[in-house]
C-alpha angles and dihedrals in degrees: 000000000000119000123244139167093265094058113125119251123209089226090053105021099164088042078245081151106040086048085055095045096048090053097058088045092060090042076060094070106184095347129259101303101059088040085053088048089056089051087044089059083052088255141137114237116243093263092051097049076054090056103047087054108047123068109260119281098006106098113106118171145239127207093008095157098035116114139168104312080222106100095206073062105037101101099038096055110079101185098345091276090292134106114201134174138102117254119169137274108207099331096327140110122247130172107223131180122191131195119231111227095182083062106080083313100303092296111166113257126193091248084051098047083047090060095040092049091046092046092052094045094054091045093055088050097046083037100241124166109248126228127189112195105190152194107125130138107235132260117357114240121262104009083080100055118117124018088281088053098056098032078059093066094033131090105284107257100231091053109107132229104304099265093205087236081142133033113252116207118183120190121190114205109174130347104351110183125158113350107024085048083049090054087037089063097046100049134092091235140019124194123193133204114218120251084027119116123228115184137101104270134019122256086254093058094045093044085049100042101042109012099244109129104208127171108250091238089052091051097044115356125133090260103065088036089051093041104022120028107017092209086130119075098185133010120206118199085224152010101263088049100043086055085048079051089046086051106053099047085066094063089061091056137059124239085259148326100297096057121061120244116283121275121239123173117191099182096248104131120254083207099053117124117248091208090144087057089085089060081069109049115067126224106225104070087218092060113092120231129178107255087193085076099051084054105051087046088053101044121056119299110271091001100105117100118174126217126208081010083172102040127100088323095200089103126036110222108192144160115216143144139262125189083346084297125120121259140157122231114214098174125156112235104219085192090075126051079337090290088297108156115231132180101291082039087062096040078046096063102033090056087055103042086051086053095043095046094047095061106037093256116153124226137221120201114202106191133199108135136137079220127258123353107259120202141121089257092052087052083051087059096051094254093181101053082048088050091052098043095054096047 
């Protein structure tokens, strides 16, 4: 009989050993050098951001000993390059999937697609939350390749319309292009490091394809996302504060649509005066006054937590508290444009009132606006179709 690796050993007759060892050598991800080049980035690896999230000791994963069904690829591939399991949030269950950045740059195998796809699917069932924490550099060559090869990392084309049964949080944590953007779009709420890239494609393969030469951070950085697009809810200055972020967003949101979102009293009175309230507020209706303020008077001390802050501030979006009880804050900011809504004002606040519907979570409109921001540049934007969308 010809002799193979799977042979049994008399020292080791149930492979008791060889399964162990396997194990640590997928915990290793790409070896020391490639996890002391992400340090050296000043960032977490893809396990200890795992580890900073999750409450201590509850993390119990999923696909440990999968790797690339390529065998030229078999035994560089630790995980796929994705590291998938649930784990706990005080106290409760999420489902969380993290790209590898030591594995061929975190680039998205088919194994890897495989996990993500499984693991969301079982989360939605069991009603998890989902969280995608990403840095990953796209589709992996040449598992692409061909129409099968790209239908492999896609959606899979029977899954319906995401329903919103579960939060979706998506983090990006270094150069996101392709997959971890694709989560990114889909989720509730997206949080950003700064000095990482979000966008489709990478500077090399525009410059390649079309002949345009961008800075990453101009084609993807914190700043366009915050001003421009507004495709980024939070920014964190670093890893370990962009998982506290992640976090506390959770504690604004139930575990899925049928609970209601989490309690939390903080001992500041529901029945307190707001007599300061009218220091705020000016007298004259032409003089400009910051409504981010108001809210955060109104709502519990220290509970309100604003989403798109930098982005068409015109109108304030924010979760808070009142009474320890969930709420969401629409409120004009006649600080900015007069508090006249425009086009990024409208996606602004569709965005919110979906999040908001889909987990029971009240809303609280705080108007003082001249109506909706008029201009040649907001028709290019297809201001009436905004308009429409958002009433």
């Amino acid at each position: 009989m010809k002799k193979t690796d799977r042979e049994v050993t008399p020292d080791d007759p149930y492979s008791l050993r060889r399964l162990a060892q396997a194990k640590d050598a997928a915990r290793a991800m790409g070896g020391p050098e490639k996890v002391a080049r992400q340090h050296q980035a000043g960032r977490l690896t893809a396990r200890e951001r795992i580890d900073v999230l999750l409450d201590d000791n509850t993390f119990h994963e999923l696909g440990l000993l999968a790797h690339s069904d390529r065998p030229a690829d078999a035994h560089s591939t630790p995980t796929d390059g994705k590291i998938t399991g649930y784990g706990e949030i005080d106290g409760r269950a999420v489902y969380v999937a993290a790209d590898d950045t030591t594995i061929k740059a975190g680039s998205y195998g088919r194994v890897a697609h495989k996990k993500a796809h499984d693991g969301i699917d079982y989360a939605i069932k069991k009603g998890f939350p989902v969280i995608n924490l990403g840095e990953a550099a796209g589709g992996r060559i040449p598992d692409i390749m061909g129409a099968p090869g790209l239908m492999s990392i896609m959606l899979p084309i029977d899954q319906p319309p995401r329903d919103r049964f579960v939060p979706y949080i998506a983090t990006i944590m270094g150069d996101c292009f392709g997959g971890p953007t694709f989560y990114a779009a889909l989720a509730d709420v997206v949080i950003q490091v700064k000095g990482s890239v979000m966008a489709v494609t990478g500077p090399a393969v525009l410059a390649a394809a079309t002949g345009e030469e961008v800075e990453p951070q101009a084609l993807g950085g914190w700043e366009l996302h915050a001003r421009i697009t507004g495709q980024v809810d939070l920014f964190a200055e670093n890893d370990t504060e962009c998982m506290a972020l992640v976090r506390k967003v959770l504690g604004y949101l139930p575990c899925n649509a049928k609970h209601l979102p989490p309690v939390i009293r903080s001992g500041d009175s529901p029945l307190r005066r707001l007599d300061d309230i009218y220091r705020l507020l000016p007298s004259s209706p032409r003089q400009g006054y910051d409504m981010r303020r108001v809210v955060k008077m109104i709502a519990d001390e220290g509970s309100v937590l604003e989403l798109k802050p930098l982005y068409d501030r015109s109108l304030m979006t924010a979760l808070a508290r009142m009474d320890g009880a969930v709420v969401g804050f629409l409120a004009n900011n006649p600080m900015f444009s007069a508090g006249a809504m425009g086009w990024g004002a409208c996606e602004k606040a569709t965005a919110f009132i979906a999040l908001c519907d889909s987990f029971h979570i009240p809303l609280i409109f705080l108007h003082d606006t001249p109506g909706f921001f008029v201009s040649k540049t907001a028709e290019e934007h297809k201001m009436p179709l905004r308009i429409m969308q958002f009433l």
